[in-house]
C-alpha positions as CSV (number, residue, x, y, z in Angstrom):
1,X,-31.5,2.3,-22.0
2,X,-31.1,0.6,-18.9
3,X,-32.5,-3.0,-18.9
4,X,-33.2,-4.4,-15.8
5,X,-31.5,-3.9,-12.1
6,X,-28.7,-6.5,-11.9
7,X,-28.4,-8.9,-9.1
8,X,-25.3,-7.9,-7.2
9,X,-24.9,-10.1,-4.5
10,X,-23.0,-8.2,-2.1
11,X,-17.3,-5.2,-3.7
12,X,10.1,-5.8,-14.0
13,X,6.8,-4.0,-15.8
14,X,5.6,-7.5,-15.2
15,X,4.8,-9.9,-17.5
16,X,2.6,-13.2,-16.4
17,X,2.0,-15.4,-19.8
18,X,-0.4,-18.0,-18.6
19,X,-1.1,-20.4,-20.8
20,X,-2.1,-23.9,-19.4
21,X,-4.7,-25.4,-21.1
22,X,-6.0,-28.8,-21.7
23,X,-3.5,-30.9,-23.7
24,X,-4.2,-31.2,-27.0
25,X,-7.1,-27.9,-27.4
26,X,-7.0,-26.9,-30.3
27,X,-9.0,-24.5,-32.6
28,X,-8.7,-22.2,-35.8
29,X,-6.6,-19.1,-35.9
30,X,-4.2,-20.2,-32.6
31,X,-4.5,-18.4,-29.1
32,X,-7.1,-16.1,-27.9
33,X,-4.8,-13.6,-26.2
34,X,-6.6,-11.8,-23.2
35,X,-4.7,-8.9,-21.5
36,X,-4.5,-8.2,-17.7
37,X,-3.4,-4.8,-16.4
38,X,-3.2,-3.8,-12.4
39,X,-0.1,-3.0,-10.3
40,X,2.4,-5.2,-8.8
41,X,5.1,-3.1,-7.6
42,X,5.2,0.5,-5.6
43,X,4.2,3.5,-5.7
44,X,0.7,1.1,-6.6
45,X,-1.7,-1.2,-4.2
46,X,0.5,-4.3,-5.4
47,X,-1.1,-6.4,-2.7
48,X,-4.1,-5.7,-4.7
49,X,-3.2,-6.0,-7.9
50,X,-1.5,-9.3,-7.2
51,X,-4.8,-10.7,-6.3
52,X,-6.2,-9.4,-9.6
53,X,-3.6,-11.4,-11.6
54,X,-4.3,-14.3,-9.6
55,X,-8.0,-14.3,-10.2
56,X,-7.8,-13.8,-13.4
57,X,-5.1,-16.7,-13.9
58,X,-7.6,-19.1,-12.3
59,X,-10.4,-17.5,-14.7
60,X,-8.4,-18.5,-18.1
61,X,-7.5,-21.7,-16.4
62,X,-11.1,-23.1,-15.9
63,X,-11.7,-21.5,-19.4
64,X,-9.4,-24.0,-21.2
65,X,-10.4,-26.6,-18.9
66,X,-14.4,-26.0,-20.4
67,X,-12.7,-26.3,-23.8
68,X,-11.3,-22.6,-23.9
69,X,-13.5,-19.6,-26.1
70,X,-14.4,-20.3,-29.8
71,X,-12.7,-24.2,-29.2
72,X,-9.5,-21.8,-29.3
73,X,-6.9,-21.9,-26.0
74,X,-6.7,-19.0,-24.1
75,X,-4.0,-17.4,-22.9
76,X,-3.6,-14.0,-20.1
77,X,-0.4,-11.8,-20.9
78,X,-0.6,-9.2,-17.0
79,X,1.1,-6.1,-16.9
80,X,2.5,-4.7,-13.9
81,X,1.2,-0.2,-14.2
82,X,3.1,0.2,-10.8
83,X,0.7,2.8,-10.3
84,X,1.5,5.0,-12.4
85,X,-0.4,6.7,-15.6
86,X,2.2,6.5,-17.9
87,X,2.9,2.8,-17.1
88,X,-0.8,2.1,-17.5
89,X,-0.7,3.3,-20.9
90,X,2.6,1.8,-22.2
91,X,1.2,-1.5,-20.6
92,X,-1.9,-1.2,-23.3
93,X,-0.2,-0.4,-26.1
94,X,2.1,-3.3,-25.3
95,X,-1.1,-5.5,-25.7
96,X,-2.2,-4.3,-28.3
97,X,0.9,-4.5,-30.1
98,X,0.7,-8.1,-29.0
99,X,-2.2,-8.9,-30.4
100,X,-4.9,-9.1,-27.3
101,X,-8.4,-8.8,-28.3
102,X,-9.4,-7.3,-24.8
103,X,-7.9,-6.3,-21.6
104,X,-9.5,-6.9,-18.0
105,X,-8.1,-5.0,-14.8
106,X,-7.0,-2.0,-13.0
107,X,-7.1,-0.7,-9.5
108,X,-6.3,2.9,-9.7
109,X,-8.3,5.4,-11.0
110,X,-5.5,7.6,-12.4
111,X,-4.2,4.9,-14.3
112,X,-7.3,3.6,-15.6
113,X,-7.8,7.3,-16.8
114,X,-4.3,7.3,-19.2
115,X,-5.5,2.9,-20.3
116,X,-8.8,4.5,-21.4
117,X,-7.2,6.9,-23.9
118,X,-5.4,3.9,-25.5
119,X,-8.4,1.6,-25.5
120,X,-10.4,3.5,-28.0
121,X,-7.7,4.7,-30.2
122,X,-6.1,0.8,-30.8
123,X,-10.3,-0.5,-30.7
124,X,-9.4,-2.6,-27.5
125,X,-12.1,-3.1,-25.8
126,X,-11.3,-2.9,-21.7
127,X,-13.5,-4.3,-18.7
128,X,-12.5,-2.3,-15.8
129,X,-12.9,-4.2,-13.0
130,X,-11.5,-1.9,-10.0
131,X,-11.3,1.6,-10.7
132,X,-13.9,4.2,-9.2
133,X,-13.7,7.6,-10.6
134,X,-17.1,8.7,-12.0
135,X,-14.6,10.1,-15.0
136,X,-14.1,6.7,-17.0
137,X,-16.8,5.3,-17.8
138,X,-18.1,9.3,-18.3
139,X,-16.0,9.7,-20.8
140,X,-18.9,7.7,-23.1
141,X,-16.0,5.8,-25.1
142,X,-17.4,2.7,-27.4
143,X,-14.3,0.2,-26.5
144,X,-14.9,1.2,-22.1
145,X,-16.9,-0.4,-20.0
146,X,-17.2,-1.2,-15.7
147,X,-17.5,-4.2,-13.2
148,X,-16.1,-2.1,-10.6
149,X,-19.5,0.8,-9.1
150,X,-18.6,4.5,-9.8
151,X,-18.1,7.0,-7.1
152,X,-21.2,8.4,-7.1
153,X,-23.0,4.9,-7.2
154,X,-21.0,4.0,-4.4
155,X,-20.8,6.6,-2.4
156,X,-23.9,7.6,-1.5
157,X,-24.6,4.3,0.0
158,X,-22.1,5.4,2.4
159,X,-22.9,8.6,3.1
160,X,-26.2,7.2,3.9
161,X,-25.0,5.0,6.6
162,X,-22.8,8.1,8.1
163,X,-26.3,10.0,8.3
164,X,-28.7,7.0,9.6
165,X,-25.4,6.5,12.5
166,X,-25.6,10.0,13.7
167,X,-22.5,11.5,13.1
168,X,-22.1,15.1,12.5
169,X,-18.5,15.7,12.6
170,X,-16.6,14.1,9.3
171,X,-13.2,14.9,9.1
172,X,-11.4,13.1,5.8
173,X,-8.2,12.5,4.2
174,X,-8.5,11.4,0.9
175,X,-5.4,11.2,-2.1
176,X,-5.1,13.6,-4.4
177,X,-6.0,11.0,-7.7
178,X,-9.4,11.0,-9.5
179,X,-10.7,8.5,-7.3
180,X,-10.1,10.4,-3.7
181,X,-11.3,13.3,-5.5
182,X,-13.8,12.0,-6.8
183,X,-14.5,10.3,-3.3
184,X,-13.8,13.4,-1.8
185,X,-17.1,15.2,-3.6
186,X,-19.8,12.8,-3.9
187,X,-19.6,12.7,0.1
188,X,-19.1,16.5,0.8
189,X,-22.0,16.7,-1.1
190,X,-24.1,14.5,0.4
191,X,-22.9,15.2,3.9
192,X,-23.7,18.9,3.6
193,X,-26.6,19.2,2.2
194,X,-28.8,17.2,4.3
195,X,-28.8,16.3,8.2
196,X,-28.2,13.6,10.1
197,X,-30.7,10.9,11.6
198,X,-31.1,13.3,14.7
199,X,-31.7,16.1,12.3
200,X,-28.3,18.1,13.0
201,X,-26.9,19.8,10.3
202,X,-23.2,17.7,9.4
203,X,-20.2,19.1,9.4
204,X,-17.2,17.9,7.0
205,X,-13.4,18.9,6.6
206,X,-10.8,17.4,4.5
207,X,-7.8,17.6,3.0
208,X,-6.1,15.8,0.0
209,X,-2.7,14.0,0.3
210,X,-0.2,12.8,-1.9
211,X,-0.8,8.6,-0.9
212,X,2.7,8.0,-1.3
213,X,4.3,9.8,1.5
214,X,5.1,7.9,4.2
215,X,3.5,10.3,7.4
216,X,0.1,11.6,7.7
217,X,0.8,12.7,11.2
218,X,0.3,16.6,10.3
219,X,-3.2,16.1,9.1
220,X,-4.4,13.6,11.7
221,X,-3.3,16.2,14.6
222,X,-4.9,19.0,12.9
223,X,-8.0,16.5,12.8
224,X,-7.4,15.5,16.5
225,X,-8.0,19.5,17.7
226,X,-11.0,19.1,16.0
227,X,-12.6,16.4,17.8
228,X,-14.3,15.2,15.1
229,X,-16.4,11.5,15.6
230,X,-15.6,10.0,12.3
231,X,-12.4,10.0,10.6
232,X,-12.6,8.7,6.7
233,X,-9.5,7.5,5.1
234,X,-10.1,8.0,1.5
235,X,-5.8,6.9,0.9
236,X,-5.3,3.1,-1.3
237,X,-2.7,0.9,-0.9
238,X,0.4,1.4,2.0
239,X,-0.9,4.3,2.5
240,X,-4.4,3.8,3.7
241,X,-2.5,1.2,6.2
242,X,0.0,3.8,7.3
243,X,-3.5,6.1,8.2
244,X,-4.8,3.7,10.5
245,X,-1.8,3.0,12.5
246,X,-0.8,6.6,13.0
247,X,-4.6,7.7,13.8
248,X,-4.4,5.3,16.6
249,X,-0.6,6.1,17.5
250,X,-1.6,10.0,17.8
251,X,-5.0,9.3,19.8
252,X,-7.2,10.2,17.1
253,X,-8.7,7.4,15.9
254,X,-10.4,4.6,16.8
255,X,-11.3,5.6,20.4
256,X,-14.7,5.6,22.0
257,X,-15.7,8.9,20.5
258,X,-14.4,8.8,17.3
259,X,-15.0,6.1,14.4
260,X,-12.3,5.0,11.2
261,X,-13.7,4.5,8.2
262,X,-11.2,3.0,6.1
263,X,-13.3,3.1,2.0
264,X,-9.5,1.6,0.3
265,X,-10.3,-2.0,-0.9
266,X,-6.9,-2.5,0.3
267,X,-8.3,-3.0,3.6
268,X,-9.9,-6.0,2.5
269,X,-6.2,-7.6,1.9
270,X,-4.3,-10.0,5.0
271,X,-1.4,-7.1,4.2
272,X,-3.5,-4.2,6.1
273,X,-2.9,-6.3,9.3
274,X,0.6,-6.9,8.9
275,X,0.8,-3.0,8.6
276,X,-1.7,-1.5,10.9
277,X,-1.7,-4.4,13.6
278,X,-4.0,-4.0,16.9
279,X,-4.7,-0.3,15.4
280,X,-6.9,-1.9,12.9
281,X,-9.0,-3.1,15.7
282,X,-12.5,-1.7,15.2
283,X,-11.7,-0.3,11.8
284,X,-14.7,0.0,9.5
285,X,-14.4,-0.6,5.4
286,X,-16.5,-1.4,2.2
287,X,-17.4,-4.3,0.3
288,X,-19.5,-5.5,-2.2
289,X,-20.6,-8.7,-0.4
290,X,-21.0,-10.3,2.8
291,X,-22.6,-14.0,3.7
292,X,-25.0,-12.4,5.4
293,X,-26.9,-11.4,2.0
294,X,-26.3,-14.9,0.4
295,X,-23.2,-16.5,-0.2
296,X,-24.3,-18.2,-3.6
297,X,-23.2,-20.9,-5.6
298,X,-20.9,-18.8,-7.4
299,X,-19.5,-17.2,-5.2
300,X,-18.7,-20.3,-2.8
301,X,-17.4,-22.1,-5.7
302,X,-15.1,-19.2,-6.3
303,X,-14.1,-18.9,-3.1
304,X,-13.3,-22.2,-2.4
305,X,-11.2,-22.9,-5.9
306,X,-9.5,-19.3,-5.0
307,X,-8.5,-20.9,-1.4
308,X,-7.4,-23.7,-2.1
309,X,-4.9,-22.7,-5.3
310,X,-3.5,-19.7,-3.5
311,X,-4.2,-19.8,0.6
312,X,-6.2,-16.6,1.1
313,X,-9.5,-15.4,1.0
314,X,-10.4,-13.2,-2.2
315,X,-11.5,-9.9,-1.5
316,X,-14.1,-8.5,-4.2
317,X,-11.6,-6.8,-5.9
318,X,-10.5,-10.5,-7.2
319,X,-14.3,-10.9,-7.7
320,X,-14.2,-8.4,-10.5
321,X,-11.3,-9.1,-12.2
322,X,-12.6,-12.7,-12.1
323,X,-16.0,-11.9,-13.9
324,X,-14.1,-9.2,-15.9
325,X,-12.4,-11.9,-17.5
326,X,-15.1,-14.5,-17.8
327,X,-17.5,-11.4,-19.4
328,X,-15.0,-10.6,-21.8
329,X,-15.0,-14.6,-22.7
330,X,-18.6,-14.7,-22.6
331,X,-19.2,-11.9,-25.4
332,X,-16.0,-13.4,-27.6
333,X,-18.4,-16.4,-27.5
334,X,-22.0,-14.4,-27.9
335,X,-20.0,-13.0,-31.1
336,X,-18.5,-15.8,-32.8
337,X,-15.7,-13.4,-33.4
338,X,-12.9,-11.4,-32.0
339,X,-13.1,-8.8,-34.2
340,X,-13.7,-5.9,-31.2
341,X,-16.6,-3.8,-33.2
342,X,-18.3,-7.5,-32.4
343,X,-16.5,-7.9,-29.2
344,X,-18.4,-4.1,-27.8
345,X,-21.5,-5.2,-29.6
346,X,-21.8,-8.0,-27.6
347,X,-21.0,-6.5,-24.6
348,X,-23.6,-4.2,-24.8
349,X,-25.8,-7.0,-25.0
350,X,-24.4,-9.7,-22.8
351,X,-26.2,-10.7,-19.3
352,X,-24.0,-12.8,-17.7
353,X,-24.0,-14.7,-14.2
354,X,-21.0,-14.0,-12.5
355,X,-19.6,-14.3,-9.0
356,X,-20.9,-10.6,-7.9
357,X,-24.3,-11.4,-9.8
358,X,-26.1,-10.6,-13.2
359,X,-23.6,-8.8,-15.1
360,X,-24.7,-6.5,-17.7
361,X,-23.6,-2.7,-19.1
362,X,-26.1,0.4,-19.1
363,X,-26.0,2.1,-22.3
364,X,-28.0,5.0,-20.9
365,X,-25.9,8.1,-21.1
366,X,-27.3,10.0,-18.0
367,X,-25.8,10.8,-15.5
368,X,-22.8,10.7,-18.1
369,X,-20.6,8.0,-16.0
370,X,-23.5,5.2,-16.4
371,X,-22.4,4.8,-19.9
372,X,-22.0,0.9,-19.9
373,X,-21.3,0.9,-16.4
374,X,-22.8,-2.1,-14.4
375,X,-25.5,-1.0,-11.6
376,X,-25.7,-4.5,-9.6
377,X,-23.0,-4.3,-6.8
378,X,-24.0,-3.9,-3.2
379,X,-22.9,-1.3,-1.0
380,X,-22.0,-3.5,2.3
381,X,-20.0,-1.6,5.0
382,X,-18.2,-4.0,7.7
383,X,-16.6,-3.6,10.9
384,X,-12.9,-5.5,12.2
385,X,-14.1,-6.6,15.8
386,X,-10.9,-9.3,16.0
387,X,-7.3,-8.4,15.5
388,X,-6.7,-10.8,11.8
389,X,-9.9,-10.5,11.3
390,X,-10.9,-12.1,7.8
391,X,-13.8,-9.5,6.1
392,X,-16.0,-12.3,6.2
393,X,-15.9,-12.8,10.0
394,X,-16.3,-9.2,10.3
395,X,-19.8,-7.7,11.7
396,X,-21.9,-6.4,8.7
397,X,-22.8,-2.7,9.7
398,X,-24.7,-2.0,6.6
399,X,-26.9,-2.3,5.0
400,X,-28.7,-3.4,8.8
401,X,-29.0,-7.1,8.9
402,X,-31.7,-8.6,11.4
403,X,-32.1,-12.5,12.2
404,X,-35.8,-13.8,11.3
């Protein structure tokens, strides 16, 4: 049953073993270990996953600097999934074998997908705090639940605005992993079955990619003869970069008849510039937030300590793996345990105030993916109108925002 309507405010294999704590905490049964999972090297958004790790390294810090969870240090043992499905599931395993009494993480879908199997087999109860597909938290499994929105939760949001702007000719690359299909279906969907503001009937093509290759110039001509006005680039990572340079190299995309709409949270990161360059100009991508619709305490307090121990701005990607740690701390505390039966009893249970808002888990079972999945987040869609543009600088598109 749902509860309430949270208040979303708006978004080697590596080892990190962080473990500095106030001198001299102490508690019984040693170390509360917490896992982090998310990738840091290719074929994966490592950009991305790298800011993961480091949110969640300044969550288990202030942790032990409040006295820790149960008066017992904590400690964060991140595991690089590169990406890959396979990797993602040895990764969980190896926390589990290491004794972590729940994991926080994940960007890709795909990955998440192969870390969900192993969650509920070895009872390790997993907050996924970036990974889309409608398919995880669908699966209904006792140990899973979601920071990050669903697809479908998500994505109509944005189909919304692509009806209420006018535009009637989508074209759209999107990866071939659960979460570009999955991206790929909510908004052909949508997008085809009812019209635009002006009442036309919408038209949309696309056409799945592998979002490793290194040249999307095939499918961005094919899109150019069809003069659509709005390309979306469902593609994570390098990838989603590469998509924005080459649209603009080829003509396609952005010009003055034809929009980019980027959905990768990679688009949020200082990398996508580096990458794309003046071809991101005018770029439009998601978030979960934007100071327009409150910058609150928590979230200026996060920001700020984020800024100041690493020198960049967190995107909300870092939001949710922040809070996915701090929840996961918060029901080890609401149990008085870390048994994980207690652990996902308390989860199901737990309202907690987090940067993103009041976090809690549905346990209503349809549709099937709301199956302790948190409702909250905002569907915020933003606009680069500088070259470096940090997302919050950038103009807020969506939801509309108008001065009193």
């Amino acid at each position: 049953m749902l509860r309430r309507l949270g208040v979303g405010v708006l978004a080697l294999a590596a080892v990190a073993l962080v473990a500095m704590s106030p001198v001299g905490l102490q508690g019984q049964g040693g170390p509360i270990l917490l896992g982090g999972v998310g990738p840091l090297s290719e074929p994966g958004a490592a950009e991305s996953g790298a800011e993961m790790r480091m949110a969640m390294e300044l969550a288990v810090d202030e942790l032990n600097a409040q006295g820790g969870v149960l008066g017992r240090e904590v400690r964060l043992q991140f595991e690089d999934t590169r990406g890959l499905p396979e990797e993602g599931a040895a990764a969980m395993n190896r926390l589990a074998d290491a004794g972590a009494v729940g994991v926080a993480g994940e960007f890709h879908s795909a990955v998440a997908k192969a870390e969900i199997e192993v969650a509920n087999v070895r009872k390790l109860p997993f907050v996924i705090a970036e990974a889309w597909s409608d398919s995880l938290t669908a699966a209904q499994y006792p140990y899973v639940f979601r920071i990050a929105p669903a697809v479908s939760l998500f994505y109509t949001k944005v189909a919304d605005w692509i009806r209420a702007a006018g535009f009637k000719n989508v074209v759209a690359i999107y990866e071939l992993t659960d979460f570009g299909i999955d991206v790929d279906r909510v908004l052909k969907t949508e997008l085809t079955s009812k019209p635009n503001l002006y009442g036309e009937r919408i038209q949309y093509t696309s056409v799945g990619v592998e979002r490793t290759v290194p040249d999307f110039t095939p499918q961005l001509l094919q899109f150019k003869a069809q003069n659509p006005d709005l390309v979306v680039n469902i593609v994570t990572g390098t990838g989603g970069y590469l998509i924005v340079k080459q649209a603009a190299e080829v003509g396609l995309a952005t010009t003055r008849s034809t929009a980019m709409l980027a959905v990768s949270t990679s688009i949020l990161q200082p990398e996508f510039w580096e990458t794309a360059g003046e071809a991101g100009l005018f770029t439009i991508t998601k978030r979960g937030f934007h100071p327009l619709l409150g910058a609150t305490p928590a979230i200026q307090q996060f920001q700020r300590a984020f800024e100041e121990r690493y020198g960049r701005t967190p995107t909300f990607a870092a939001m949710e793996a922040y809070d996915a740690i701090k929840v996961l701390a918060a029901a080890i505390e609401q149990a008085g345990s870390t048994d994980p039966d207690a652990i996902v009893a308390a989860l199901e249970q737990i309202e907690y105030d987090g940067v993103l808002g009041t976090i809690y888990f549905s346990t209503q079972r349809e549709p099937a993916y709301m199956y302790h999945q948190w409702p909250g987040i905002r569907a915020v869609l933003i606009q680069y109108t500088e070259v470096g543009q940090k997302p919050d600088d950038a103009h807020m598109i969506w939801p509309l925002y108008l001065k009193p």
